[in-house]
C-alpha positions in Angstrom: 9.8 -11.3 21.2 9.3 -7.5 21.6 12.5 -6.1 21.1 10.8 -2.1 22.9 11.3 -0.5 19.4 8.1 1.4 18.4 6.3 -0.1 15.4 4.1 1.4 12.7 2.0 -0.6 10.0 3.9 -0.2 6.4 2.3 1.7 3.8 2.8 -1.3 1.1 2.1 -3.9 3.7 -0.3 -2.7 6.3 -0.1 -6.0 8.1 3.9 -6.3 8.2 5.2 -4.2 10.9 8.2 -1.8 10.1 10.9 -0.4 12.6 10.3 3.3 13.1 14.2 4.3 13.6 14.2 8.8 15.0 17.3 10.0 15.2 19.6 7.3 13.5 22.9 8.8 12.8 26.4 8.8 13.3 28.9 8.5 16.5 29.0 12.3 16.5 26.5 14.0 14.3 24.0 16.6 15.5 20.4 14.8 16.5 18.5 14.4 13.7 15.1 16.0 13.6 12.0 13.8 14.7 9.8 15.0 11.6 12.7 12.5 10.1 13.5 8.7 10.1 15.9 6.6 8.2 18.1 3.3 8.1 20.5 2.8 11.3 24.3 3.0 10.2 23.7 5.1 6.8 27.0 7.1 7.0 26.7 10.9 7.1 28.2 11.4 4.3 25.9 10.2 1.7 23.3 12.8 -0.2 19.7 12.2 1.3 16.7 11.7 -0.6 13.7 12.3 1.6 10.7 10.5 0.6 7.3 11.6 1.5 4.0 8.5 1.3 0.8 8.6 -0.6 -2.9 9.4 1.8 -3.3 7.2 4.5 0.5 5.9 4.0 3.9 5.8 6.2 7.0 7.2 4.4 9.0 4.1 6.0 8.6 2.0 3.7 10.5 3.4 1.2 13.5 3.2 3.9 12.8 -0.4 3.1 14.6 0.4 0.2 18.4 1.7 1.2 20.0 -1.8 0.5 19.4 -1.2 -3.1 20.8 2.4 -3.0 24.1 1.4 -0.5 26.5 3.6 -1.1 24.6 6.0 -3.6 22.2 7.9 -1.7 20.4 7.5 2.1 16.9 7.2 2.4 15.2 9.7 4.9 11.2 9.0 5.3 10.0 12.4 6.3 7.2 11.6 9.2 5.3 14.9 10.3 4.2 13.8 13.5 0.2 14.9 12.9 -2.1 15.8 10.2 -2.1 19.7 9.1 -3.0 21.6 6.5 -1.1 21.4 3.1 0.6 24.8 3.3 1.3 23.9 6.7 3.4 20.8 6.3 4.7 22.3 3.4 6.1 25.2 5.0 7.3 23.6 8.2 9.1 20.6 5.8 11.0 22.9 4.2 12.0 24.3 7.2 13.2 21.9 8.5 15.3 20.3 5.5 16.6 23.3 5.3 17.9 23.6 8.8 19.3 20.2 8.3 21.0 20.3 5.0 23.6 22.1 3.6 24.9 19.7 0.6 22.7 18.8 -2.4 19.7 16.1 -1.7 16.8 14.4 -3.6 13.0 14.7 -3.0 10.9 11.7 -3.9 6.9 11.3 -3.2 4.2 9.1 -4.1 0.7 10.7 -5.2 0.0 12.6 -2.3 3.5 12.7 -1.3 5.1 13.8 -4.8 2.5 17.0 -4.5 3.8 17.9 -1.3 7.8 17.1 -2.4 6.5 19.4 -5.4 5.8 21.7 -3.4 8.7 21.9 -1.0 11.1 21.8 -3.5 9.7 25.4 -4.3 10.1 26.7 -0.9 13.8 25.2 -1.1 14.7 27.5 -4.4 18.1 25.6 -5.8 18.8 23.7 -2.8 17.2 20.0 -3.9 19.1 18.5 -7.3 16.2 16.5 -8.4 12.8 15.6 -7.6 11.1 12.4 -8.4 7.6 12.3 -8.4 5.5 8.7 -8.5 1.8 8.3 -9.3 0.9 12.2 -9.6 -1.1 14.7 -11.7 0.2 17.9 -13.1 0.4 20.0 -9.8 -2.0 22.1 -11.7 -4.2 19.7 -12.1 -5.4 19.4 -8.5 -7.5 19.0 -6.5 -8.9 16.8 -8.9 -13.1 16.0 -9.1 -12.3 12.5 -7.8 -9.7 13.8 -4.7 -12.7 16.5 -3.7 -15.1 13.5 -4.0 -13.1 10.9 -1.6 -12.2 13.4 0.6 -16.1 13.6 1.2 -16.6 9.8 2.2 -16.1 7.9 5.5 -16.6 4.5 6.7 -17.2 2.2 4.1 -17.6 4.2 1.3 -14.4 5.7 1.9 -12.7 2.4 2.0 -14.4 0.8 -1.1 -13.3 4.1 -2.8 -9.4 3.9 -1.7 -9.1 0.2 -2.3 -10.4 0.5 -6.3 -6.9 1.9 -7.4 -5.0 -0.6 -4.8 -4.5 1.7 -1.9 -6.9 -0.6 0.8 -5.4 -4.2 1.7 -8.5 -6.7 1.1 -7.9 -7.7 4.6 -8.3 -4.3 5.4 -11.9 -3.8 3.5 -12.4 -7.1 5.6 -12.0 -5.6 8.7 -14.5 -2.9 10.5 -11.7 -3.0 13.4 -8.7 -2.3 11.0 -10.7 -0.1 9.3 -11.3 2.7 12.2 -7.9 2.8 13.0 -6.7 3.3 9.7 -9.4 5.7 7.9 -9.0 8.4 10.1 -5.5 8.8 8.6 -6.3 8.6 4.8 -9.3 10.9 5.1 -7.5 13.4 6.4 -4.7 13.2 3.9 -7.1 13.2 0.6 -8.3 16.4 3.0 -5.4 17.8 2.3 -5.2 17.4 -0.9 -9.1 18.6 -1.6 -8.0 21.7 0.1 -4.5 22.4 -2.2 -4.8 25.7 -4.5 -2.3 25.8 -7.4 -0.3 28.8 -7.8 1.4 29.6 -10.7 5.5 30.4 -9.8 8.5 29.9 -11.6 10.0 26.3 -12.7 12.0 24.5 -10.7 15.9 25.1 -11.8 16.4 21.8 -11.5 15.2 17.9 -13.1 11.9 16.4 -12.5 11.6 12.5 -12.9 8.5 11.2 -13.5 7.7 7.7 -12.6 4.0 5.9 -13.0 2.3 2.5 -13.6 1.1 2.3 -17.2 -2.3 0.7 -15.6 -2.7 3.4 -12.9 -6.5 4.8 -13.0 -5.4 7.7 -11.3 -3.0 8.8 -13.7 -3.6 9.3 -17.7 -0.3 10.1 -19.7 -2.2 13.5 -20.5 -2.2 14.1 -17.1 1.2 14.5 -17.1 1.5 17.2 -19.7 1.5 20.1 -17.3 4.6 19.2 -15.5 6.4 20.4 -18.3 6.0 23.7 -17.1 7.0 23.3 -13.7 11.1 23.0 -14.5 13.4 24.3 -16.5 14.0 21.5 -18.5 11.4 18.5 -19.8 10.8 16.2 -17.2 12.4 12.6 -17.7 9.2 9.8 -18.1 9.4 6.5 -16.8 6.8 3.8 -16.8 6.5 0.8 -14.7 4.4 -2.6 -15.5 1.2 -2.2 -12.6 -1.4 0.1 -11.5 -1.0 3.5 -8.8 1.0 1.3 -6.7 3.3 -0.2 -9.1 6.2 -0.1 -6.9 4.9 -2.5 -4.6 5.9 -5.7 -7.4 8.2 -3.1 -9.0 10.6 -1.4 -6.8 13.1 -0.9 -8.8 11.1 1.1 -11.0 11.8 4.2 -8.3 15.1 2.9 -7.1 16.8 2.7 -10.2 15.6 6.2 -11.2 16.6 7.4 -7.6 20.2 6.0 -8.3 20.8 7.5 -11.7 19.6 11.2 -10.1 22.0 10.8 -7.0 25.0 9.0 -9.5 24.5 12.2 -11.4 25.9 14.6 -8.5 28.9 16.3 -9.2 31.5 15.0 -6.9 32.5 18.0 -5.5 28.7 18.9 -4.1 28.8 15.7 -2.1 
């Protein structure tokens, strides 16, 4: 039965449908920004971590997730409603986070989405306390040859390319239909990232995590060198049994990282 809630396809799952929730808050809090979605009853007072997807992916999904954190941190999928250019979403992110939040938060993204957290965190200054970042080069690092390469394809070259690290359901590569409603999407994403420039700036003053599959093709551990520089303290590592989306069998991977960071507030900040 169609309940009238809009639906979007799930990053992890694109067959399963997931409930797209704007605005969920409180009996009198202010009206929550559309660029965000989260759980429905999430009480105001817990510390947000907004999650940003990988290319072609819905941030939802992670909000599939809050059960596990209850009580420790609430899970905000940030949703820009269309695709802009890096700096762009960056800036207007930031923004808007900012406008929102005045208490200490957490920033986790996946590949693409852990570039653009990384990158939001340093138009927010001191304001995040952590930021977790899944599945993702040294910022410097990019655009790498392979990003500039698939951000190149279409049609069926695109797909073949996206669905050798995991990222393309096989009923997906199955389907021409499927296909031209999804590609659109996650050609424009690896756009964005073909078109990021690293700039050198200072390190983040707070605590990167860094969580990845030990069988991701994407990712080498020598990739990861480089976030060494980008805070002022070495970045925690964590690895996970799977491939880029090792989450997917492993969620706990993340969530149990996500935890520890938001346990680790000081009480008073919250």
């Amino acid at each position: 039965m169609n309940s009238g809630r809009r639906v979007r396809l799930c990053p992890s799952s694109p067959s399963v449908r997931c409930p797209v929730l704007p605005g969920a808050r409180q009996k009198g809090e202010a009206p929550v920004d559309s660029w965000f979605d989260m759980a429905r009853a999430v009480p105001s007072g817990w510390p947000r971590t907004y999650c940003f997807a990988h290319a072609g992916g819905r941030a939802q999904a992670f909000v599939g997730w809050q059960e596990a954190l209850a009580g420790v941190t609430a899970l905000v999928a940030v949703t820009p409603p269309e695709r802009i250019g890096i700096e762009t979403v960056c800036d207007q992110i930031a923004e808007r986070i900012a406008a929102h939040r005045t208490g200490p938060f957490l920033l986790f993204g996946h590949s693409l989405g852990a570039l653009i957290a990384f990158e939001v965190a340093r138009r927010l200054g001191d304001r995040p306390a952590h930021l977790i970042a899944s599945g993702c080069v040294a910022p410097a690092l990019h655009p790498t040859p392979r990003m500039v390469e698939v951000a190149g394809l279409d049609g069926q070259s695109l797909t073949e390319a996206v669905a050798l690290y995991g990222g393309m359901r096989p009923e997906i590569v199955a389907d021409p239909e499927l296909q031209e409603f999804i590609l659109p999407d996650v050609r424009a994403d690896f756009g964005m990232v073909a078109e990021y420039r690293y700039r050198p700036a200072a390190a983040l003053p707070f605590g990167i995590s860094l969580v990845n599959g030990v069988d991701d093709p994407m990712v080498r551990r020598d990739d990861l060198a480089g976030w060494s520089r980008e805070c002022v303290v070495e970045p925690e590592m964590h690895w996970s049994e799977g491939g880029h989306f090792y989450f997917e069998q492993h969620p706990e991977a993340v969530t149990d990282v996500i935890r520890r960071a938001a346990e680790a507030l000081p009480v008073e900040l919250i």
